[in-house]
C-alpha positions, 0 to 999 in steps of 0.5 A: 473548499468542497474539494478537500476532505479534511476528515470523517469520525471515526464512529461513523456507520456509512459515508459517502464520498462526495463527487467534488472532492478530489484530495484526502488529508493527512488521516482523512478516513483513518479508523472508519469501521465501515466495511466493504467498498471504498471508490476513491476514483475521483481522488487525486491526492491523498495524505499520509495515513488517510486510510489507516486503522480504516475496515475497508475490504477494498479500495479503488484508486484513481489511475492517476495516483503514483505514490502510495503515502506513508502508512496510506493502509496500515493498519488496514487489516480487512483489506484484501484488494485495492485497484487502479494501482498500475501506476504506483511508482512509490510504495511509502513506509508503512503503506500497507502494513498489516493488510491482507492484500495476497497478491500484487503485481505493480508494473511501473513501482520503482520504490518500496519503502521501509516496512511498506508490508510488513506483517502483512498477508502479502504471499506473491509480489512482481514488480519489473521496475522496482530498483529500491527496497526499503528496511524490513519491507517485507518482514514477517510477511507470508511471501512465497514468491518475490520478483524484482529483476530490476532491484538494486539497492535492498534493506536490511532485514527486507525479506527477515521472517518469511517463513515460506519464502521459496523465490526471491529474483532480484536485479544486478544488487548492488547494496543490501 
């Protein structure tokens, strides 16, 4: 099946993502120390920690793509910029722990899991839909500003050691 690609060595000094293949498995690009550019515009499914430990500065997803998987990027720690997000419905644990990412806004996210950025760079988030917050999914990051009008369930220790946090908006909270 030239439609899934199940795995790339992690030495591996360039690669290009052939135009049929359409799923990443589970660890598929994990580890790549190929810098720059990853277009994944033509992918439509994608494993658990496919993009882990990888050294990508930026990714591009298929719009079509609702959920970011666990540990999809962490680990990422050149990753400063990832498209084709708007549609993200579900941040999974560990998606993108240790990345660099600054700033996102993600207009249809609804969940955000456990440690999803935790000791990330991530300083601003908005996220107008966003009902649930997981443990310590923002711990240690360096958020300034977080939006969540619609949250009403948030983790333990969700916002724990954001030093220059200065603005958290959070919906009718209902369990932390």
């Amino acid at each position: 099946d030239m439609t899934k690609l199940i795995a790339v060595p992690s030495a591996a000094e360039s690669y290009n993502l052939p135009s049929s293949v359409t799923k990443l498995s589970d660890g598929a690009l994990a580890g790549l120390s190929i810098k720059g550019a990853s277009d994944l515009s033509e992918v439509t499914e994608i494993g658990d920690y496919a993009l882990s430990g990888s050294a990508f500065t930026s990714v591009k997803l298929n719009p079509s793509i609702t959920t970011i998987p666990e540990g999809m990027f962490l680990e990422a720690e050149n990753l400063t910029s990832v498209t084709g997000i708007e549609n993200i419905k579900k941040i999974g644990a560990y998606g993108f722990c240790k990345t660099k990412i600054t700033t996102l806004k993600l207009p249809s996210l609804a969940e955000v899991g456990e440690y999803a950025f935790s000791d990330s760079t991530l300083n601003s988030i908005s996220a107008d839909k966003t009902e649930i917050i997981g443990d310590n999914a923002f711990g240690s990051c360096l958020l300034t500003e977080a939006y969540f009008p619609s949250a009403h369930f948030v983790g333990k220790e969700a916002f724990a050691g954001n030093l220059s946090l200065m603005k958290v908006t959070l919906g009718g909270v209902t369990e932390m």
